[in-house]
ZAZALO-949953 format. One record per residue (C-alpha): x negated, y, z negated; residue in one letter. Coordinates in steps of 0.001 Angstrom, whole numbers, plus 524288, in hexadecimal, padded with zeros to 5 digits. Each point is the difference from the previous one (the first is absolute). Layout:
! ZAZALO-949953
NODE    xx    yy    zz res
NODE     X     Y     Z   A
...
END
This chain:
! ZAZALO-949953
NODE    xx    yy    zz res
NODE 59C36 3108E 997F3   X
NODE 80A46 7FEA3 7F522   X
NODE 80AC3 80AAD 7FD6A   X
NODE 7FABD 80BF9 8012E   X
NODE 80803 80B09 7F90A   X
NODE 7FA67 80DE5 7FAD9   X
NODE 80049 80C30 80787   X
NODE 7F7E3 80890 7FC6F   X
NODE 7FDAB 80F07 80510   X
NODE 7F339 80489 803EF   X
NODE 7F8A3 803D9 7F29F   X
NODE 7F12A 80129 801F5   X
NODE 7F9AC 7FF20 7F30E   X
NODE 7F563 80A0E 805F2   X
NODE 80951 80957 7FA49   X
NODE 8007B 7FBC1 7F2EF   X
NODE 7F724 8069D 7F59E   X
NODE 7FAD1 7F642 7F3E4   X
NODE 7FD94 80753 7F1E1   X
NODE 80081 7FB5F 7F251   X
NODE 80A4B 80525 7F942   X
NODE 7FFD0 80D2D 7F725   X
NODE 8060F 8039B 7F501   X
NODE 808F9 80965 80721   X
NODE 804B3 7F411 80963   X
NODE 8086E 7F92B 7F353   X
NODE 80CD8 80538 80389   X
NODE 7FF04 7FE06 80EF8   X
NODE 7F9AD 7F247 7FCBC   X
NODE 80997 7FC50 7F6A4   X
NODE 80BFC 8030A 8094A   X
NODE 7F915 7FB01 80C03   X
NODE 7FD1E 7F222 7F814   X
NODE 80F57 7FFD7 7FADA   X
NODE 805D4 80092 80E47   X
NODE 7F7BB 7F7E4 8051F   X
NODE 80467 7F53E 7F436   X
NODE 80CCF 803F1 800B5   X
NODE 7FFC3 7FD84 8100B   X
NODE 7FB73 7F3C2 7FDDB   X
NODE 80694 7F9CA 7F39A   X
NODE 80CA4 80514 80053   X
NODE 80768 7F7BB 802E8   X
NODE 7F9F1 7F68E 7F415   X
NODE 8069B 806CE 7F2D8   X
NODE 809E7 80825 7FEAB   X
NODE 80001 80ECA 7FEF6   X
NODE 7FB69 80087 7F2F4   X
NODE 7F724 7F69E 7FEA9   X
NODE 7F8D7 804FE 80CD2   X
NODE 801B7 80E51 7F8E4   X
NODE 7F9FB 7FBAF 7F28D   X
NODE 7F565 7F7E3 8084F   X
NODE 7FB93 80AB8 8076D   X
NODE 7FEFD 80A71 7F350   X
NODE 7F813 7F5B2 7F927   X
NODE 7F6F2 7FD03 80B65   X
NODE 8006F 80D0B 80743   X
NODE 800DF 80C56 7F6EC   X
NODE 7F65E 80B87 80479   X
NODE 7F8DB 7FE06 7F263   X
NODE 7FF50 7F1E2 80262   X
NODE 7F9AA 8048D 80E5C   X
NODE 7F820 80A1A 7F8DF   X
NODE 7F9D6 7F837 7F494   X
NODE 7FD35 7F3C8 80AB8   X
NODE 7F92E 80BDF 80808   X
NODE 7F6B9 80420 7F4D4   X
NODE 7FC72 7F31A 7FD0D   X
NODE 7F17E 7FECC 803E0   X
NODE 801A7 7F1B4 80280   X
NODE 80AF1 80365 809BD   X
NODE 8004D 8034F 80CB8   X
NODE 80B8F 80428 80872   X
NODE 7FCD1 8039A 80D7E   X
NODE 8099C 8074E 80770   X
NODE 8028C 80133 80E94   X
NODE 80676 80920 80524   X
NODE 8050D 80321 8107C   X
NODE 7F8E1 80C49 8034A   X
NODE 80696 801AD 80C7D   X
NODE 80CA2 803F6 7F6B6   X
NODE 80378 80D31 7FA7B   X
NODE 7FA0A 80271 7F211   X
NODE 80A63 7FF3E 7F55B   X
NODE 80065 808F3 7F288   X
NODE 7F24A 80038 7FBE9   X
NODE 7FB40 8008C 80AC2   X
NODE 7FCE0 7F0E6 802E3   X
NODE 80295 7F7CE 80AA1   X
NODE 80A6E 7F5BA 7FCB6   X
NODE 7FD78 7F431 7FA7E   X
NODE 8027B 7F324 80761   X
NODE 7F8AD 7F5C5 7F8F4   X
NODE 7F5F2 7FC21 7F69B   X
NODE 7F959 7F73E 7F7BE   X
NODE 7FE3B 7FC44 7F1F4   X
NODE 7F4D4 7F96A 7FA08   X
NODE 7F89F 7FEF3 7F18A   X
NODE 7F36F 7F9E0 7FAF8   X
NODE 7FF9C 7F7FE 7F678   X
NODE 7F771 8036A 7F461   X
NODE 7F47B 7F6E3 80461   X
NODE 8001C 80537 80EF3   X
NODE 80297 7F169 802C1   X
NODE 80CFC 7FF83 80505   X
NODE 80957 80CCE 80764   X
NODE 80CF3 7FEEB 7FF2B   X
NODE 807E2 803F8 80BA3   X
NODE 80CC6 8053A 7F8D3   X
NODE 80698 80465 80BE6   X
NODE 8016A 8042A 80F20   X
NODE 80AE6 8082A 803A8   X
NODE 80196 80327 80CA2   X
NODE 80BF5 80912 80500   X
NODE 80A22 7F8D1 80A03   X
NODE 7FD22 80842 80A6F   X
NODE 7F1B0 7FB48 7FFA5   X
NODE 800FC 7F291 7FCCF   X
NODE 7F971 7F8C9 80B6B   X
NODE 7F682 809D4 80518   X
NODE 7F4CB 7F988 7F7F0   X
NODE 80015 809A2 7F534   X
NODE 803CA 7F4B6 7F6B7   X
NODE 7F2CA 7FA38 8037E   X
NODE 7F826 80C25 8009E   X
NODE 80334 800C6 7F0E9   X
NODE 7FC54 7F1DF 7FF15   X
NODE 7F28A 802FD 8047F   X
NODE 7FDC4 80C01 7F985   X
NODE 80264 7F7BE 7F341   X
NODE 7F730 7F508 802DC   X
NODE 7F55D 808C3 80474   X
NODE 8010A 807EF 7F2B1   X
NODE 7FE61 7F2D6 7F8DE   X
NODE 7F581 7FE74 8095B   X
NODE 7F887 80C2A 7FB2A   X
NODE 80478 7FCCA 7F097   X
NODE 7F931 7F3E0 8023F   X
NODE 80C1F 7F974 7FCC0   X
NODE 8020A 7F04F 80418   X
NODE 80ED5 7FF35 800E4   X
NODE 80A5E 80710 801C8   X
NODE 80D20 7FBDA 7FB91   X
NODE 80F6F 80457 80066   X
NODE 80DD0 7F9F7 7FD0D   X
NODE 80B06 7FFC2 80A72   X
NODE 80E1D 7FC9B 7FBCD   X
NODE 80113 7F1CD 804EA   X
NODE 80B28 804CC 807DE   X
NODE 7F8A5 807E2 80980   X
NODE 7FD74 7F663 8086A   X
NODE 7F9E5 80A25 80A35   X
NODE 7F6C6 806E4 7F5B6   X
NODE 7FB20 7F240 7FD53   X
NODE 7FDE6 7FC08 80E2F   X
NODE 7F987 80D17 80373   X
NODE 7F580 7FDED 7F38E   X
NODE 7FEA3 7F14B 8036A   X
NODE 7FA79 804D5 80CE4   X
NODE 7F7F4 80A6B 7FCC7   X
NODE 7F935 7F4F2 7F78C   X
NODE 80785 8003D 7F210   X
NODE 802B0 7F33F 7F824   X
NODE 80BC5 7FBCB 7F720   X
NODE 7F6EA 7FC5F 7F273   X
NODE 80D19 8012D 7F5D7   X
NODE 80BFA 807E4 7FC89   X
NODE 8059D 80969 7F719   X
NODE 80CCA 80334 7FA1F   X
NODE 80763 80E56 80072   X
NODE 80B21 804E8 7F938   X
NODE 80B22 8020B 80BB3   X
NODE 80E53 805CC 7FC19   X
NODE 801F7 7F877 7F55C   X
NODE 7F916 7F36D 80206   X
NODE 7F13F 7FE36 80529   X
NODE 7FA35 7FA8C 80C51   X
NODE 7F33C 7FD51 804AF   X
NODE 7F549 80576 809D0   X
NODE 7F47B 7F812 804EE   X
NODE 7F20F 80221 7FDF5   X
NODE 7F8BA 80227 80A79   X
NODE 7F07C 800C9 800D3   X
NODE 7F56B 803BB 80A86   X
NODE 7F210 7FD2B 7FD66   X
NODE 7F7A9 80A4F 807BF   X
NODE 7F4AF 7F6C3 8005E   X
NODE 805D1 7F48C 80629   X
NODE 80E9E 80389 8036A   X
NODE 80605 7F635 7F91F   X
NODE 804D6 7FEB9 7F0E2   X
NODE 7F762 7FD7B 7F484   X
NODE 80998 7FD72 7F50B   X
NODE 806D2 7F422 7FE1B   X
NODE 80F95 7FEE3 7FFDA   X
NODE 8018D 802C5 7F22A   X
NODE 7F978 80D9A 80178   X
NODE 80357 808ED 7F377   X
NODE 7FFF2 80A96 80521   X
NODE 80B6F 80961 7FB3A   X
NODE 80569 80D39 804B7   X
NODE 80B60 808A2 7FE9E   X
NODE 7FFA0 8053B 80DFA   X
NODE 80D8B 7FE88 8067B   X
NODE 801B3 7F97F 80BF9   X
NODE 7F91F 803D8 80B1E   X
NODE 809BB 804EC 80B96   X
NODE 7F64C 7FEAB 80A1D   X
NODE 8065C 7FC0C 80CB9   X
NODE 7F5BE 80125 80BC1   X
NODE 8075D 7FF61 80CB2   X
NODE 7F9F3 7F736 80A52   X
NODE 80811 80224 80BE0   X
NODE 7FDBA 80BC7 80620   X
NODE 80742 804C3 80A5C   X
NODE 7F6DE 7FD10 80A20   X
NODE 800EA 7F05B 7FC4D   X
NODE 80FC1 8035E 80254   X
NODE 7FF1B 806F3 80D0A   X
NODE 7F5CD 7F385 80387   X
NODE 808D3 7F543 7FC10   X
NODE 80D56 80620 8042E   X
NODE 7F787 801C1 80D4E   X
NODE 7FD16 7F21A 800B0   X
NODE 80D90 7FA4F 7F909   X
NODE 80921 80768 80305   X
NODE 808B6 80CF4 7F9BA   X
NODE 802A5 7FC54 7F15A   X
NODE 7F8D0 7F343 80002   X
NODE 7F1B2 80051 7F891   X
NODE 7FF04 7F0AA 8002C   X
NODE 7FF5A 7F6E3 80BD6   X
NODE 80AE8 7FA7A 8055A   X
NODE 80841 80A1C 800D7   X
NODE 81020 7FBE8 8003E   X
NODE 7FE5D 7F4B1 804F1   X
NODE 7F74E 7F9FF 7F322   X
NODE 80A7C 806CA 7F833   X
NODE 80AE8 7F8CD 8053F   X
NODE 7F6C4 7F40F 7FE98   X
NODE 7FDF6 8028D 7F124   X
NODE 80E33 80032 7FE78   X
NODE 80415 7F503 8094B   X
NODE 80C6B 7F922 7FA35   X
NODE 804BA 80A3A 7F6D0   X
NODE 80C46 8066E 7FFBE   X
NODE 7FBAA 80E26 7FCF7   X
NODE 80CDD 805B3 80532   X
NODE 806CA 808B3 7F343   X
NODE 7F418 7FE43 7F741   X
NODE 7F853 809EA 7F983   X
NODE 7F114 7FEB2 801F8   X
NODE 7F418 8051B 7F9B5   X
NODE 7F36B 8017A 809CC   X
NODE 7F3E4 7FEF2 7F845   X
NODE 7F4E0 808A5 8065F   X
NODE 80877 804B6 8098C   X
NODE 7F803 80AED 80643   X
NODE 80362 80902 809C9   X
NODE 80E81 7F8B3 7FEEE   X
NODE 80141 7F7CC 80DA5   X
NODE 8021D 7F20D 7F89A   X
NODE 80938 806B2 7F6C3   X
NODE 8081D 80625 80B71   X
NODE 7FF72 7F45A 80861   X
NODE 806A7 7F7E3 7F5C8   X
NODE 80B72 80892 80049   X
NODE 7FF64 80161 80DDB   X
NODE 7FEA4 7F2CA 80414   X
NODE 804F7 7F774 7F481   X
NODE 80C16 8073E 7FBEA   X
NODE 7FA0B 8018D 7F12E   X
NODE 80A36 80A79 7F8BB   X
NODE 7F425 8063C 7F9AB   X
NODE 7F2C9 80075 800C4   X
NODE 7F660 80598 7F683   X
NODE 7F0C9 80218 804BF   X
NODE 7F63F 80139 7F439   X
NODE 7F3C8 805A2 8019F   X
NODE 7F2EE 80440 7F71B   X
NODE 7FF43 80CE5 80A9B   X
NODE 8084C 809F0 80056   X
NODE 7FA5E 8052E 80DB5   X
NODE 80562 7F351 806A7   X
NODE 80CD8 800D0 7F936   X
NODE 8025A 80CA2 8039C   X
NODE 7FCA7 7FB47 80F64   X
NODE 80A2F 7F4D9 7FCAC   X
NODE 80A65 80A01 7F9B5   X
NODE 7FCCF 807B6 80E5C   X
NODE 8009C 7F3D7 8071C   X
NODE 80F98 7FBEF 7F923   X
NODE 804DA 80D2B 80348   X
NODE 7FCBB 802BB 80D26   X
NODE 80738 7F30B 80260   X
NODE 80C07 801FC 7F92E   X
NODE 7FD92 7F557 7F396   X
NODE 7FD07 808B4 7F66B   X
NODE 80C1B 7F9B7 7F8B3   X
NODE 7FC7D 7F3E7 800DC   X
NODE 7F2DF 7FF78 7FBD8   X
NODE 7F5DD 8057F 7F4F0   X
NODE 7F25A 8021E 80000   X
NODE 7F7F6 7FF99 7F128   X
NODE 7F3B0 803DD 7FDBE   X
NODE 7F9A9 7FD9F 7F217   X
NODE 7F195 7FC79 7FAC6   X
NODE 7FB5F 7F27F 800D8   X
NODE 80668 7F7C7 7F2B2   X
NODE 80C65 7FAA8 7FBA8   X
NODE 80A47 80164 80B60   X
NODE 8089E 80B3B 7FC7E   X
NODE 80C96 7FAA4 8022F   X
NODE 80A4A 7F8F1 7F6F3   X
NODE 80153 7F102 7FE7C   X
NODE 8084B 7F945 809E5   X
NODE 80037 80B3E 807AF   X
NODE 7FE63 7FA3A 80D2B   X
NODE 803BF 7F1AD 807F6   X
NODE 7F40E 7FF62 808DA   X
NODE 7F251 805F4 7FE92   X
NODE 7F793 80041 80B1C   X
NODE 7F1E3 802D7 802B9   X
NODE 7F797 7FFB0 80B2F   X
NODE 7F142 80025 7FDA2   X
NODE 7FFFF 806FE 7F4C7   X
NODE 7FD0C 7F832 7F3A6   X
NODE 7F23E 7FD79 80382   X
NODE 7FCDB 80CE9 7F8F5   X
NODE 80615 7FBA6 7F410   X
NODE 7F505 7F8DA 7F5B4   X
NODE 809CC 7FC9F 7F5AB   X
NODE 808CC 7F5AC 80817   X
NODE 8069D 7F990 7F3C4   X
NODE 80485 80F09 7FC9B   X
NODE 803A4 80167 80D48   X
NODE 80910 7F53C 80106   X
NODE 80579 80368 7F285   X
NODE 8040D 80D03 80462   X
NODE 805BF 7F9FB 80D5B   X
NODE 80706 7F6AA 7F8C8   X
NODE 8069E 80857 7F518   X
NODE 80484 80848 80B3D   X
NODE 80606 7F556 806C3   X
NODE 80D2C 7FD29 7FE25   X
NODE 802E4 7F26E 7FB74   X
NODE 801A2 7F6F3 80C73   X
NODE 7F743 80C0C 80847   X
NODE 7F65B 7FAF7 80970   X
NODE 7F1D9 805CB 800FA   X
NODE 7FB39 7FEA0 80EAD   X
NODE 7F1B4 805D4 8030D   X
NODE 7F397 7FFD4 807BD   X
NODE 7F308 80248 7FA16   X
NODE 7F238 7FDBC 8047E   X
NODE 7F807 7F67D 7F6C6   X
NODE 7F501 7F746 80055   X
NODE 7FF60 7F280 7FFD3   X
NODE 7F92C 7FCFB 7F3B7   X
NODE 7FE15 805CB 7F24B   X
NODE 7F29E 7FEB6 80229   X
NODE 7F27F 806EC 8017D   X
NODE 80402 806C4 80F36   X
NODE 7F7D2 7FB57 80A01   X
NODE 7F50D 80A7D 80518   X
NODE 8094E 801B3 80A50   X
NODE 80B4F 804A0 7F800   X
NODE 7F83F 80A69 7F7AF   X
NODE 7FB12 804F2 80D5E   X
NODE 80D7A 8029B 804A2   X
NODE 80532 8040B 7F28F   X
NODE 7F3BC 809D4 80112   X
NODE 80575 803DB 80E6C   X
NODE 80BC2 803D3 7FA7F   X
NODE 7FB76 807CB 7F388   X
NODE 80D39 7FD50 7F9FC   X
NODE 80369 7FAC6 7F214   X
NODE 80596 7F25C 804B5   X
NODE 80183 7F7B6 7F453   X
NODE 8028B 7F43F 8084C   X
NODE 805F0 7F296 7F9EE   X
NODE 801F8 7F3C8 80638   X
NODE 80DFB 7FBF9 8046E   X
NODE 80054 7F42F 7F4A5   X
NODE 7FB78 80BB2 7F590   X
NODE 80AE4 80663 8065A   X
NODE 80907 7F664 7FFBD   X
NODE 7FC3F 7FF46 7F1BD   X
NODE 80457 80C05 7FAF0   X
NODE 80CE6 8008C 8067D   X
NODE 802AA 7F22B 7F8AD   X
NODE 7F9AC 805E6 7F262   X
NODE 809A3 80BA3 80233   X
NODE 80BE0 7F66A 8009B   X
NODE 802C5 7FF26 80E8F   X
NODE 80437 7F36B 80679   X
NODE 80057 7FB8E 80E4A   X
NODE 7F381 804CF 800EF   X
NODE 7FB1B 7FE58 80E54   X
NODE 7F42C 804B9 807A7   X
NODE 7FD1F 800C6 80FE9   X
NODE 7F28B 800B1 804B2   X
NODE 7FE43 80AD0 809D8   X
NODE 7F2CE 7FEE4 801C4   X
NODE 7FF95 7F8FC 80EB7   X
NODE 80A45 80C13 803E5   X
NODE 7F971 80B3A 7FD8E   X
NODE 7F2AB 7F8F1 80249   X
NODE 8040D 800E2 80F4B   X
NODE 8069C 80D32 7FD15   X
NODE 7F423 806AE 7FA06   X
NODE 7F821 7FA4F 80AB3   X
NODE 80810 807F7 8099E   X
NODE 80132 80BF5 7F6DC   X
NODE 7EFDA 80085 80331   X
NODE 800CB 7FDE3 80CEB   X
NODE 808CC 80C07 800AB   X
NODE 7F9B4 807F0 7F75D   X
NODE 7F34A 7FE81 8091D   X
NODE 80829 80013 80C10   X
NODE 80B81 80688 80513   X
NODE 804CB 805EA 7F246   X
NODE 7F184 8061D 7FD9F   X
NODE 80232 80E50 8055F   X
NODE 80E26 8004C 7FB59   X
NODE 7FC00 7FDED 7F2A7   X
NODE 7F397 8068A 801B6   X
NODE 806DB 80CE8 80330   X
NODE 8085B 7FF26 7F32A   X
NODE 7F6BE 7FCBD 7F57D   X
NODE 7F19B 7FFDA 806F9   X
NODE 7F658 7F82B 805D8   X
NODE 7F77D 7FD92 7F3F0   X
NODE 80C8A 7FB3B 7F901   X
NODE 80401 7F705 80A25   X
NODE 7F0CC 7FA6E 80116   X
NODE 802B9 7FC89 7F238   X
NODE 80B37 7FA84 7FEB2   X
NODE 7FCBB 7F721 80BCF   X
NODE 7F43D 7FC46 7F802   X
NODE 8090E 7FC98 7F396   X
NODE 80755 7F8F7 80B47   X
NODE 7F556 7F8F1 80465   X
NODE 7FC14 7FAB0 7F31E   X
NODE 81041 7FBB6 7FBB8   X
NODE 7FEA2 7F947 80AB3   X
NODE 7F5E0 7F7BD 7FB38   X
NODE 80704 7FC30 7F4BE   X
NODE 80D3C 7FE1C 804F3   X
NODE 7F99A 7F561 808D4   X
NODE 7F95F 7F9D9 7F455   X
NODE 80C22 7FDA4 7F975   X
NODE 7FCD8 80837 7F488   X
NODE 807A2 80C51 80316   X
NODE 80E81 7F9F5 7FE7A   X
NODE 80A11 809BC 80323   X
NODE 80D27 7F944 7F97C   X
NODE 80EA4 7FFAD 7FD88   X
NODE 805C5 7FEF3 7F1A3   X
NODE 80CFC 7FE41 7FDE2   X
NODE 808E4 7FC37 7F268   X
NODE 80BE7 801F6 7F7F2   X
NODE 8023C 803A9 7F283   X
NODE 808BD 7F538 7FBE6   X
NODE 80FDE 804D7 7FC2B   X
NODE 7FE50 7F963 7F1E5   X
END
């Protein structure tokens, strides 16, 4: 298992109503689609660029005229269990946007909003299907969208349900442009059918999507089996190892995918660090981290971020040391990534991490996609060389890397032997039977690939050079 780190309250989507949208639905719509934007992309342009954004994109007559449209479809869902608001209407908490194109050939998915509070419930996907199964019944092949190339975890959650990068397109941003990507499903055969250079053109905006895959039974699980804090194996003990040999006493410290906040703490704790800052994609787990700091007594000394996946939102050379600990595999873009780490870095900094990769750049073995399929997660895995790569691209030196494959080959072994033993009807009574059968399945077939070599857990460490 890599770092696991949503929590996520008990939404069942059996409450959720679907309708296409009404003309009477604009205003709610057109507010409803504005938070949601503004939740996600704030922290990307200033005030009034975000304000004259949303009027352009977002406007009730905008919502209206897209609603008439008889090539348009905008299908609402909304929670039933809630109280009905003015109107009379159940609140909206997601929905999804999609147009044919004139010759019923291709459907454009414009967007999928979902609200925060029901981001990883599956509602994000329940949209998903509802879209391909109306191209389904317009007889429509494909079915395309663009997703800001920054939103790493909109990209990963299309690239598993089956979409395929086939081009990009440029958007005007503040006051300079940037680009999305151009993604593609063919319903036939699941894969793209249009080549790199793929014209296609829109003016959508971005698409905030950002599906939550941790829920908080995969937290209660992994805490259970790692300990209070810690969603990645090792516990303390691989943190210290991660940072053998550095000095971390009176630094400040960012903690990429920091989850429920352990890691973060610990390095204050432990290694003296005058501040550290946790960063996280989900607010529920920062929250539990902000919970975590108070109750014992370090609120002061450390901070806990939450923002969308995308450009770190911090200032250059804000911090000497950036950590991470088996985070990054969920990140596609890894010469972006080590751009961002770098420019945050302050010039002599050290970045010091742990990641899980794969040995090879290759076509994975039938052995890897089984597991990969196991743990129905977005791993966009990279080999420690392609690794190794990037960081050197981004301008790092001392670039080293540790192989920690033959140490948590004999630790996962005994993680299964747990899980099947002694730890079974602890962690049974937390999270359930059926979700420990699974996991120990997912287990099982790790296992498999750790001891083939291909699964290579690793330790990256470099500087950014002083000159």
């Amino acid at each position: 298992m890599s770092s696991r780190r949503g929590a996520v309250a008990e939404r069942p989507l059996a409450k959720i109503r679907y309708r296409k949208a009404e003309g009477m639905d604009a205003d709610r719509l057109a507010t409803f689609a504005a938070r949601v934007f503004r939740d996600t992309f704030a922290h990307t342009a200033t005030v009034e660029d975000m304000d004259r954004y949303v009027d352009e994109s977002y406007g009730p007559g905008l919502q209206a005229a897209e609603i008439a449209d008889p090539r348009t479809t905008i299908l609402l869902a909304e929670d039933r269990s809630a109280p009905v608001e003015a109107g009379g209407q159940h609140p909206i908490v997601g929905f999804a946007h999609h147009r044919e194109d004139e010759e019923g050939e291709l459907v454009e998915l414009q967007r999928i909003y979902v609200d925060r509070i029901w981001q990883g419930t599956g509602l994000a996907k329940a949209l998903l299907d509802e879209v391909l199964g109306a191209a389904g019944r317009l007889a429509a092949r494909r079915v395309w969208l663009n997703v800001w190339h920054r939103n790493d975890r909109a990209i990963a959650f299309y690239v598993k349900q089956g979409f395929r990068k086939t081009g990009r397109m440029e958007f005007e941003w503040g006051d300079g442009k940037e680009f999305g990507h151009v993604m593609e499903f063919d319903r036939l055969t699941g894969t793209p059918s249009l080549p790199e250079t793929s014209p296609l053109r829109s003016k959508s905006p971005p698409m905030p999507h950002d599906e939550a895959e941790y829920d908080d039974t995969a937290i209660r699980f992994l805490e259970a089996l790692w300990g209070d804090g810690y969603l990645s194996p090792g516990g303390p003990d691989e943190v210290d190892r991660v940072v053998e040999g550095l000095s971390l006493k009176g630094k400040t410290i960012l903690d990429i995918g920091c989850g429920s906040g352990g890691i973060t703490l610990h390095l204050v704790e432990r290694h003296c660090a005058a501040h550290a800052t946790g960063f996280d994609v989900e607010q529920p787990v920062i929250e539990t981290a902000r919970r975590r700091a108070a109750a014992r007594g370090l609120a002061g000394r450390v901070s806990f971020i939450q923002a969308p996946p995308g450009s770190l939102p911090f200032a250059d050379h804000s911090f000497d040391v950036v950590f991470s600990k088996d985070a990054l595999l969920h990140v596609p873009d890894k010469d972006g990534l080590f751009a961002e780490i770098f420019r945050v870095l302050k010039p002599g900094g050290v970045f010091a991490a742990s990641n899980w990769m794969i040995s090879h750049d290759g076509e994975p073995s039938p052995e890897m996609k089984a597991y990969i399929a196991a743990e129905g997660l977005s791993f966009a895995m990279a080999s420690p060389s392609r690794y190794a790569q990037a960081m050197r691209r981004a301008g790092f030196a001392n670039v080293t890397v540790r192989d920690r494959n033959p140490w948590y080959r004999d630790v996962a072994r005994g993680e299964l032997e747990r899980l099947k033993g002694p730890l079974y009807p602890t962690v049974a009574a937390v999270v359930g039977a059926a979700y420990v059968d699974k996991n120990i399945r997912t287990w099982e077939a790790m296992q498999k690939v750790l001891d083939s070599g291909e699964h290579r857990p690793t330790h990256l460490r470099g500087r950014k050079p002083v000159g």
